[in-house]
C-alpha positions in Angstrom: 1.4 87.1 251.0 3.3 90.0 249.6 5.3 87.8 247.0 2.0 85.7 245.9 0.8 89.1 244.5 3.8 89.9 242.8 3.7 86.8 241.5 -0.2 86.9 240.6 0.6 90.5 239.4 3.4 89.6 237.0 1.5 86.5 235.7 -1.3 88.8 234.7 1.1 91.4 232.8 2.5 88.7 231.3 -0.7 87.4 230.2 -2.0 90.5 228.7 1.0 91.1 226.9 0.7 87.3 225.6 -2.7 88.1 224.4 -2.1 91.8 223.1 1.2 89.9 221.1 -1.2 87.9 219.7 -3.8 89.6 218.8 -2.1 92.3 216.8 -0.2 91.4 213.8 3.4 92.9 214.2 4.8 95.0 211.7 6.5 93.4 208.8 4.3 89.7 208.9 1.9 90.1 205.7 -1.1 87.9 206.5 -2.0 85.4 204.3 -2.5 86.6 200.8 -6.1 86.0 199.2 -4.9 84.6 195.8 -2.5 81.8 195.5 0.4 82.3 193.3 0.9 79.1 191.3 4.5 77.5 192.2 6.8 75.5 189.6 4.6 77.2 186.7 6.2 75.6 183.8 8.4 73.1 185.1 6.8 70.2 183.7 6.0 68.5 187.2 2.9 66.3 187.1 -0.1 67.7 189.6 1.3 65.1 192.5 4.9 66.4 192.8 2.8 69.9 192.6 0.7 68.8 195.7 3.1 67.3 197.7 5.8 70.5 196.9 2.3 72.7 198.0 2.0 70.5 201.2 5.9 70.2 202.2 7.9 73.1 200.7 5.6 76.3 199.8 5.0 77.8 203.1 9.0 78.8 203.0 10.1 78.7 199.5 7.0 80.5 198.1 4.3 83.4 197.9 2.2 81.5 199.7 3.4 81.6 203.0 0.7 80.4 205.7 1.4 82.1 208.7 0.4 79.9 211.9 -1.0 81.7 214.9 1.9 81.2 216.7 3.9 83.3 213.9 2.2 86.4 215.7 4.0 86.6 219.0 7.2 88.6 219.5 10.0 86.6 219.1 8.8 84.3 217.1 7.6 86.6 214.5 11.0 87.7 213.7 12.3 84.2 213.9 10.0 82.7 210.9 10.4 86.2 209.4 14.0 85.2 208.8 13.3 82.0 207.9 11.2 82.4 205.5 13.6 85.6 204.1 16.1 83.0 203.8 14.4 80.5 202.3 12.7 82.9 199.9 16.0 84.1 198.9 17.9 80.7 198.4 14.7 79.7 195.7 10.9 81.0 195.6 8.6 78.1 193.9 6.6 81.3 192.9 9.1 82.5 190.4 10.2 79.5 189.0 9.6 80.9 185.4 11.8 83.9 185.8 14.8 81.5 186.8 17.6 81.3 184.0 17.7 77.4 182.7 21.1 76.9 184.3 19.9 78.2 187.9 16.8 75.8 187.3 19.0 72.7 187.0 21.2 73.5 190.0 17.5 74.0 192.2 16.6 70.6 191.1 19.7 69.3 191.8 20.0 70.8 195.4 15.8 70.1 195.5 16.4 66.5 195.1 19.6 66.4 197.4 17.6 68.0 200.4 14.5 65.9 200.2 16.4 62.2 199.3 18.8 63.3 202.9 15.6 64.2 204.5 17.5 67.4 205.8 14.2 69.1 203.6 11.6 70.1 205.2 13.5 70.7 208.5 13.1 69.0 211.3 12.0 72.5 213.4 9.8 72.6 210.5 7.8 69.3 211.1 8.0 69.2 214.5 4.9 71.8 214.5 3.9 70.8 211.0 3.6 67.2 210.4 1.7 67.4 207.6 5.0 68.7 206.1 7.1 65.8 206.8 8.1 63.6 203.3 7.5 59.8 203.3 10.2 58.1 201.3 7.8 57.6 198.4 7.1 61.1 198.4 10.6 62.1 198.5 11.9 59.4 196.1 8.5 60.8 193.6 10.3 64.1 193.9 14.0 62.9 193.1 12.5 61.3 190.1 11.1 64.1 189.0 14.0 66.9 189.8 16.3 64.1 187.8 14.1 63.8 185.0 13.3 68.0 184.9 17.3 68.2 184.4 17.6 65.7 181.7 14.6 68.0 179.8 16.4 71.2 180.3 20.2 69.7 179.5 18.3 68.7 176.3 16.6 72.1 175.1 18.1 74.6 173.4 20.2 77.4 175.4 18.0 80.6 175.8 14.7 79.0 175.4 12.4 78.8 178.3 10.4 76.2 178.4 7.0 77.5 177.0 8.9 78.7 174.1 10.8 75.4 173.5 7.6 74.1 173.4 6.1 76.0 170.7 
């Protein structure tokens, strides 16, 4: 009888805590921002690359994180926190304009590696998003257009962007 409710006892401490976790945004998780930043602003993708980079790749490599309910309990906070730091820091779709030319082409070419291996998005990743995951056509649409993006910014002049090679 004595061990029932310490077991009863710690389930409900454990509970409340659960709930308390996840009721309270921990410090450092920024909840979800009411403005969208666009992602690849001037990279000459058409609007279905756009949506299926939106879908697939923003919640990490952008602004626009969309932090899941889960995101709000202690560990797990500090686990996507780092994630998404990493992520962020390797390429942010958000600030796509403010990347030299040369660092462009070397995204697309790692942006087209990842998604033709499938080792983008991660498997972690679309285990608990599947709406994430890439079909081969999507993946291929986005090798296409990574390989083509290159080509265009091999071809303009050094120093341009590409709103001013434009004008």
């Amino acid at each position: 009888m004595k061990k029932t409710k310490k077991t009863i006892a710690f389930a409900v401490v454990c509970a409340l805590w659960a709930l308390a976790t996840v009721l309270s945004q921990p410090a450092g998780v920024s909840g979800p921002s009411s403005t969208k930043l666009p992602i690849l602003a001037g990279s000459r993708a058409d609007p279905q690359v756009v949506a299926i980079v939106e879908r697939s790749c923003q919640s990490c490599h952008s602004s626009n994180t969309e932090w899941p309910l889960y995101g709000r309990v202690f560990p797990v906070t500090l686990l996507l926190e780092h994630d998404i730091r990493m992520a962020k820091s390797h390429m942010d779709l958000s600030r796509w304009p403010e990347y030299e030319e040369s660092r462009k082409r070397l995204l697309l070419s790692e942006i087209g590696v990842v998604v033709r291996n499938g080792s983008m998005p991660p498997r972690r990743y679309t285990m608990l998003h599947p709406e994430a995951k890439l079909s081969s056509e999507e993946a291929n649409e986005i090798y296409q257009w990574t390989r083509s993006n290159r080509k265009l910014l091999k071809q303009e002049p050094s120093g341009l962007n590409t709103s001013a090679a434009r004008e």
